[in-house]
PANU-347182 format. One record per residue (C-alpha): x, y, z. Coordinates in steps of 0.5 Angstrom, whole numbers. Layout:
<u: X&v: Y&w: Z>
...
This chain:
<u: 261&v: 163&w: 274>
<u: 265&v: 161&w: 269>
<u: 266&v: 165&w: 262>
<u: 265&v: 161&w: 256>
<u: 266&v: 163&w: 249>
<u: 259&v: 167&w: 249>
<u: 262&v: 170&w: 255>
<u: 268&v: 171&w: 251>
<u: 266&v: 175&w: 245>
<u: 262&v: 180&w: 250>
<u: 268&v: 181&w: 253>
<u: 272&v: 182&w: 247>
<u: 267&v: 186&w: 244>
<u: 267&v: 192&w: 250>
<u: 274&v: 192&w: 251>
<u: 274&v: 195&w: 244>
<u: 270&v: 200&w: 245>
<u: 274&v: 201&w: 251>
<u: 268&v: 200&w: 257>
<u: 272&v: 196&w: 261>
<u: 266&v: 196&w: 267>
<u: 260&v: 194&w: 261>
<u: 263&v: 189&w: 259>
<u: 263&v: 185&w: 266>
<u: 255&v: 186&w: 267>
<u: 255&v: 184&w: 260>
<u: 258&v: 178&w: 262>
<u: 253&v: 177&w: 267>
<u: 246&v: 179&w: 263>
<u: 248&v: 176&w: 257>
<u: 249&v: 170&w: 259>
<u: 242&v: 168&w: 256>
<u: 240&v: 174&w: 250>
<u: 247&v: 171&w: 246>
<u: 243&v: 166&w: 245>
<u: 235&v: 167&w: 243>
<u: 231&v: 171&w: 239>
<u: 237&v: 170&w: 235>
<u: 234&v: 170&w: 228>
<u: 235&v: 175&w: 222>
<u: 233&v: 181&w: 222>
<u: 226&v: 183&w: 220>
<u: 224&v: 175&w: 221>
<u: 219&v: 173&w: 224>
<u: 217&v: 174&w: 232>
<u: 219&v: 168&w: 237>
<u: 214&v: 164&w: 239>
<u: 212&v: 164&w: 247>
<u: 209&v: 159&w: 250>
<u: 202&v: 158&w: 251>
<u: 198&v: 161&w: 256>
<u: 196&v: 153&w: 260>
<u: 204&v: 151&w: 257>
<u: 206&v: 156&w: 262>
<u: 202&v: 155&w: 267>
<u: 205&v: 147&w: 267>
<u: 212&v: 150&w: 266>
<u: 216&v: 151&w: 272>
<u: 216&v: 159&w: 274>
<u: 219&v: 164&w: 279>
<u: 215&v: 163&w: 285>
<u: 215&v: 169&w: 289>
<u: 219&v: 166&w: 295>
<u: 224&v: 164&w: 291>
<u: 224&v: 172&w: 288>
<u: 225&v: 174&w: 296>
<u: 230&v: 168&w: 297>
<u: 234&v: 172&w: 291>
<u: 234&v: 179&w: 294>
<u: 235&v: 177&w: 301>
<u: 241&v: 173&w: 297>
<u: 243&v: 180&w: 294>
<u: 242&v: 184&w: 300>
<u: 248&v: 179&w: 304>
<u: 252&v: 181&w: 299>
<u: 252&v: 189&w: 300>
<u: 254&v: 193&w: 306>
<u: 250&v: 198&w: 311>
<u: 251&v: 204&w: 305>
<u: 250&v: 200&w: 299>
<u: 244&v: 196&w: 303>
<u: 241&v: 203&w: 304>
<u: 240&v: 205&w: 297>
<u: 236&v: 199&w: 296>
<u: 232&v: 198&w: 301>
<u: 227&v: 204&w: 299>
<u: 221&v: 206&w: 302>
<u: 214&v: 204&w: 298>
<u: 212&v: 211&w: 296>
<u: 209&v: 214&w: 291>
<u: 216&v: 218&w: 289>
<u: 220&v: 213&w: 289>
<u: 215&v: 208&w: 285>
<u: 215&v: 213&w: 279>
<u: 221&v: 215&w: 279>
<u: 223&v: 211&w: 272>
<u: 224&v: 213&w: 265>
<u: 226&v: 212&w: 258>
<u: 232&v: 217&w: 258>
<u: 239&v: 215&w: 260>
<u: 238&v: 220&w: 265>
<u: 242&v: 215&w: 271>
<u: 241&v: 218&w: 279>
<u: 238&v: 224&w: 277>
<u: 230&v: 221&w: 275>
<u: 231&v: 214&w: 278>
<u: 233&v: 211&w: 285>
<u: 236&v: 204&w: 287>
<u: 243&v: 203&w: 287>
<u: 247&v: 203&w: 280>
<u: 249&v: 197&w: 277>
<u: 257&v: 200&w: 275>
<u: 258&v: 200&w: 283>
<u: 258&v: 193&w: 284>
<u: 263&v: 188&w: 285>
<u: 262&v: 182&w: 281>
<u: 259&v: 178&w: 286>
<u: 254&v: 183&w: 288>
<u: 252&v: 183&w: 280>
<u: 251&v: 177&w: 280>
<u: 247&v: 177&w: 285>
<u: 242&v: 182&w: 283>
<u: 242&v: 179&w: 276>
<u: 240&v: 174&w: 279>
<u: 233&v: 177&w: 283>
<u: 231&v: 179&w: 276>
<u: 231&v: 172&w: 273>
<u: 227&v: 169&w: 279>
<u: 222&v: 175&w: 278>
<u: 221&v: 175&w: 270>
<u: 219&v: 170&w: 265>
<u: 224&v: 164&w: 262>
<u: 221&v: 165&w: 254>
<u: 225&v: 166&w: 249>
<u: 225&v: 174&w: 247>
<u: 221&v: 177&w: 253>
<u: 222&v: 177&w: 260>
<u: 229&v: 176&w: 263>
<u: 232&v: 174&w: 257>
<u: 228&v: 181&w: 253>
<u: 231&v: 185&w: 259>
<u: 238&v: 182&w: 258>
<u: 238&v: 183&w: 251>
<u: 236&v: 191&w: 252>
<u: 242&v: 192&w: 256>
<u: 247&v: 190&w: 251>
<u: 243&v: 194&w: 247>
<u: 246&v: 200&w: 250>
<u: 252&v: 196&w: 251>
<u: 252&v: 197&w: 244>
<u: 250&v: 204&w: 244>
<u: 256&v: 206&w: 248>
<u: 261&v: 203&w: 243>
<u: 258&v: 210&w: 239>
<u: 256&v: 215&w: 243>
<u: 258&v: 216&w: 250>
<u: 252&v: 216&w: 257>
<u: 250&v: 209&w: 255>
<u: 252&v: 202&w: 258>
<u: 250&v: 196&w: 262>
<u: 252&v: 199&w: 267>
<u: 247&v: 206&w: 268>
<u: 241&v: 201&w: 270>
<u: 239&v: 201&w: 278>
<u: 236&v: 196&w: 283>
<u: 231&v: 198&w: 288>
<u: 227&v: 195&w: 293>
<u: 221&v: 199&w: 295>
<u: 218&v: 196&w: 302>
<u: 222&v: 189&w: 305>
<u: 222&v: 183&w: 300>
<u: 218&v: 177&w: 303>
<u: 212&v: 173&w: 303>
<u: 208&v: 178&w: 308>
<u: 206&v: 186&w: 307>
<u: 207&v: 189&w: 300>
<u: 214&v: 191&w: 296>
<u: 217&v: 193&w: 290>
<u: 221&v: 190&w: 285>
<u: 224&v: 196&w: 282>
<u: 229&v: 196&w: 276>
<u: 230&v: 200&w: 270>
<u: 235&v: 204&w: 267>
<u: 235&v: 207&w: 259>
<u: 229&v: 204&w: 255>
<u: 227&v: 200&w: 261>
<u: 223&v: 200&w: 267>
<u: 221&v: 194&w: 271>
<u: 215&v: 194&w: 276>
<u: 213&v: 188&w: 280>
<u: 210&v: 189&w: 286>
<u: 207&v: 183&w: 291>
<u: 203&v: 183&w: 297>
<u: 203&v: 177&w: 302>
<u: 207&v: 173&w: 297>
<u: 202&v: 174&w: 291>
<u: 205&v: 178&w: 285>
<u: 199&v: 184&w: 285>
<u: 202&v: 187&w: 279>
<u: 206&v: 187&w: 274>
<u: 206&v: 194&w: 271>
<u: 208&v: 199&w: 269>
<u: 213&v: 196&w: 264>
<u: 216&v: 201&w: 260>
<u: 221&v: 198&w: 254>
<u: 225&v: 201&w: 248>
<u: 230&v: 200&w: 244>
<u: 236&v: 203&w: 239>
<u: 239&v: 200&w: 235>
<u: 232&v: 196&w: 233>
<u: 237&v: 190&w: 231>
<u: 245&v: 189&w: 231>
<u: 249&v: 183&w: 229>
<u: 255&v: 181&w: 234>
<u: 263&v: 179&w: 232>
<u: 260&v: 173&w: 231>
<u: 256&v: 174&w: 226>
<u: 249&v: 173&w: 230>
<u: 243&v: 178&w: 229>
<u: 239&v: 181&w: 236>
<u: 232&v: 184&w: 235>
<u: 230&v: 185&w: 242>
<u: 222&v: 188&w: 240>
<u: 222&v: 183&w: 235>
<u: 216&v: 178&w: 238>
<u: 212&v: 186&w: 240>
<u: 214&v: 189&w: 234>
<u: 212&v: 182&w: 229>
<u: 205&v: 181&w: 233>
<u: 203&v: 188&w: 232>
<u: 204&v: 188&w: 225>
<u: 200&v: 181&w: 225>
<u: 195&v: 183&w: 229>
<u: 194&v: 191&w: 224>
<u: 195&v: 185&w: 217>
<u: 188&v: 181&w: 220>
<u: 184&v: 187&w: 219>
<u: 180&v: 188&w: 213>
<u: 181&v: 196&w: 209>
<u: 173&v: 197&w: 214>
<u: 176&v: 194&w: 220>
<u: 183&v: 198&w: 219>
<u: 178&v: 205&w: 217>
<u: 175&v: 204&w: 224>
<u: 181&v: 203&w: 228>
<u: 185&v: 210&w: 225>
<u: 186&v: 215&w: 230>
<u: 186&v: 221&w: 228>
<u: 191&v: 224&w: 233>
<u: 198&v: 222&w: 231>
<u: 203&v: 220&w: 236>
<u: 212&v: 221&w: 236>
<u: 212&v: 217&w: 243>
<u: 208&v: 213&w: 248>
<u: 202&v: 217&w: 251>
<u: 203&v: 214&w: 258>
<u: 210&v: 214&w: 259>
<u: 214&v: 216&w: 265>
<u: 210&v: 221&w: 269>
<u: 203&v: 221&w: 266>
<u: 201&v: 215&w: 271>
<u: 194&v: 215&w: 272>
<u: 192&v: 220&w: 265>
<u: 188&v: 214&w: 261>
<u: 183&v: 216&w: 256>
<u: 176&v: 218&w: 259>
<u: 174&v: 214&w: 252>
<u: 176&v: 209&w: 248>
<u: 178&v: 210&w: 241>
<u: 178&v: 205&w: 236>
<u: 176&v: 198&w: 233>
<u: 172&v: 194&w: 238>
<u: 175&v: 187&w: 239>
<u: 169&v: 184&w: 241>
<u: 167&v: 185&w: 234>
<u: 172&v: 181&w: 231>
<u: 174&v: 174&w: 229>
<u: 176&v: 169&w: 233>
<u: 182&v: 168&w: 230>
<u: 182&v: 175&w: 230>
<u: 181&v: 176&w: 236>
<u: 187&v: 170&w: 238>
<u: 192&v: 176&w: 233>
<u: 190&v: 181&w: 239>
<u: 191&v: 176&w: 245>
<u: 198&v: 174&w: 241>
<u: 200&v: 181&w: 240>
<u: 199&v: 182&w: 248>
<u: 203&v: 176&w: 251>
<u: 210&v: 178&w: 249>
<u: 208&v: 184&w: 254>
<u: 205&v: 180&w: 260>
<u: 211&v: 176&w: 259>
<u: 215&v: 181&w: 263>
<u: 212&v: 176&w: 269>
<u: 214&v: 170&w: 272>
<u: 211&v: 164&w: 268>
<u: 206&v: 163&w: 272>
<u: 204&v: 171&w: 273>
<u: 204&v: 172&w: 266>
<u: 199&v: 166&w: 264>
<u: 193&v: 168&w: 270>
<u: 194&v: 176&w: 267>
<u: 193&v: 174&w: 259>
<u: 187&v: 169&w: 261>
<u: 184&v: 176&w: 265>
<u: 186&v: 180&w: 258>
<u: 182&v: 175&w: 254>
<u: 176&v: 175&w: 258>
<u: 175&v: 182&w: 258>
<u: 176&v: 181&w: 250>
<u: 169&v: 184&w: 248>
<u: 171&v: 191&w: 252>
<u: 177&v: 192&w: 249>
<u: 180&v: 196&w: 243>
<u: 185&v: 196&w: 238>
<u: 187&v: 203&w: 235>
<u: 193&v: 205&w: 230>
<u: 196&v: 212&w: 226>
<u: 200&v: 213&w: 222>
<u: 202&v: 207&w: 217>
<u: 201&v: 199&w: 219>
<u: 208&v: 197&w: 217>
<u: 210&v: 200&w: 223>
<u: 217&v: 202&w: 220>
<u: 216&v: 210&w: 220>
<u: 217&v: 215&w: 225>
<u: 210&v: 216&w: 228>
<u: 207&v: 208&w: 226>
<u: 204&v: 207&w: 233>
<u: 199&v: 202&w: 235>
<u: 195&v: 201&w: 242>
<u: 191&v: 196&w: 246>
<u: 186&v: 199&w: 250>
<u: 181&v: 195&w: 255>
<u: 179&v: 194&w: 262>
<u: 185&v: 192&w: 264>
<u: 191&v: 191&w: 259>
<u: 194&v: 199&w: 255>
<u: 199&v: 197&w: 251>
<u: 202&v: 203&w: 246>
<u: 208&v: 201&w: 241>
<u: 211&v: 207&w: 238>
<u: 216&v: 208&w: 231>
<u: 220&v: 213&w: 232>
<u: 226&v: 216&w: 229>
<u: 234&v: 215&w: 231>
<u: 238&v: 219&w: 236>
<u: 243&v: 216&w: 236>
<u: 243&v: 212&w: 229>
<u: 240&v: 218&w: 227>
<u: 238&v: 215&w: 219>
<u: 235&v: 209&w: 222>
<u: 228&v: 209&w: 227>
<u: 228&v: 206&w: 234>
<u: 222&v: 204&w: 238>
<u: 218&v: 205&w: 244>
<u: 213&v: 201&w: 248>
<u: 209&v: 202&w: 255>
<u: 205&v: 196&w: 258>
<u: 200&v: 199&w: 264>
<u: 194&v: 196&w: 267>
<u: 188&v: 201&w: 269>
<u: 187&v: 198&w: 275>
<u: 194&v: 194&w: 277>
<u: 199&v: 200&w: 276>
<u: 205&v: 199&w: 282>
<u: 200&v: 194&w: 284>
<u: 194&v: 199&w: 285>
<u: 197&v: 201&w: 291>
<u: 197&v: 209&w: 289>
<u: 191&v: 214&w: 286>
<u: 193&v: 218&w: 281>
């Protein structure tokens, strides 16, 4: 791949830090973050494509995802092809987390052993299986790696280069499998059946440093698009709308993060969208898209339309504050299918400044429904 001057600047910026290893993934996933949702921080959220504009759009069609992992699997030996290649099990589909906890709560093969070919090659999977927008799917995922690149310039255990690739059951266009990729503030989920994407969650996604600005003067904000269409969706509410939505829970993190599969509300909690405007009702389905995004384009423009017709059962809730800028401003969409919770929480690492978190899950399509919890 040749390094151009985006390269360049990723490199010169790692070396600083002295990650030698992150700077060579950075290379490879930054390729295209550097150059969306490069607006200033606390703009507005990145537009994304219509629901029938992606249909028509070119997308990763499933072959294509196995054309890019068997690629990837050529490229390693017997050793490294076994840490990949896992079974479909409960176990190893629900070994994901949102802590930077490496080999210890998750399984695949660690990005920092590969050679630059292999990492290539695995770039390469993730970009055929998730969605070309601009701030979701690969490039938000890209974006989030160079996040904890950023991170480790501060504090030690981050880099691009803690995330691991997993494929559970055997790529194809037969049978079921598993695309399983994660690491710190990240778990990708992608399962397929017989050659048809059967779901695309869990998806679980933070970040921290919420935004950052490079050497070169260009400003990152991964969530932007989550964040923004949450705030806009709590703005179109009226003060008795907003009364009916307030949870009277409060909430630090996700409810649904790692290890609680399965443990949905018996009830649902708040605001029923059914009740709403149709331009209020467009605000929900906007502030769902960039999640579904996560999929290839075609993927992503089918499930959003089964969310939106599903609208009538669905319901939006909140606690805490609606500028979702504080420790504890939490949002949830929560219908037949589609859970989204999006969480501000306080730093850790830039502990004067808040971070967020947010899971995408699907009562009925988590790990393509293959598991009861």
């Amino acid at each position: 791949m040749p390094e151009n001057n985006t390269h360049r600047r990723s490199k010169n910026r790692l070396k600083k830090a002295g990650a030698a290893f992150a700077a060579g993934t950075a290379l490879l996933f930054g390729a295209v973050y550097v150059n969306a949702n490069a607006a200033s921080v606390g703009g507005s959220a990145t537009t994304t494509a219509s629901p029938a504009a992606s249909s028509a759009a070119s997308s990763a069609a499933v072959s294509d995802v196995v054309d890019a992992a068997d690629a990837f699997l050529a490229t390693l030996d017997d050793d490294q092809q076994a840490e990949v290649l896992l079974d479909l099990t409960e176990e190893n589909a629900t070994a994901w987390s949102n802590l930077p906890c490496g080999s210890t709560c998750r399984v695949g093969i660690e990005l920092s052993t590969l050679s630059e070919e292999q990492l290539a090659a695995a770039e390469a999977v993730i970009e055929a299986a998730t969605g070309t927008g601009s701030g979701t799917g690969y490039d938000q995922i890209s974006q989030i790696l160079a996040a904890d690149d950023v991170l480790g310039e501060t504090a030690g255990g981050y880099s691009s280069g803690n995330y691991y690739l997993a494929f559970l059951g055997t790529p194809g266009t037969s049978g079921t499998w598993q695309l399983h990729f994660g690491g710190h503030h990240l778990a990708v989920n992608l399962t397929y059946e017989d050659g048809e994407v059967e779901g695309t969650t869990p998806f679980f996604i933070g970040v921290e440093p919420t935004s950052w600005t490079d050497d070169d003067g260009t400003s990152y904000a991964p969530l932007a698009g989550m964040h923004d269409g949450m705030l806009d969706l709590l703005a179109g509410l009226s003060d008795d709308e907003l009364s009916q939505a307030k949870l009277s829970e409060s909430y630090t993190d996700v409810l649904l993060g790692p290890d609680e599969d399965g443990d949905f509300p018996e009830t649902k909690e708040g605001l029923s969208v059914g009740e709403l405007t149709d331009d209020q009702q467009e605000l929900v389905l906007n502030a769902i898209q960039p999640w579904v995004d996560v999929a290839d384009d075609s993927t992503a423009a089918s499930v959003l339309s089964t969310y939106a017709s599903e609208l009538d059962d669905t319901y939006i809730s909140y606690s805490g504050g609606t500028d979702l800028d504080t420790q504890g401003d939490y949002v949830r969409i929560d219908g037949p299918g589609v859970w989204i919770e999006f969480v501000c929480q306080d730093g850790v690492v830039y502990q004067n400044q808040i971070h967020y978190h947010t899971v995408y899950r699907d009562h009925t399509t988590d790990y393509g429904g293959e598991f009861s919890f």
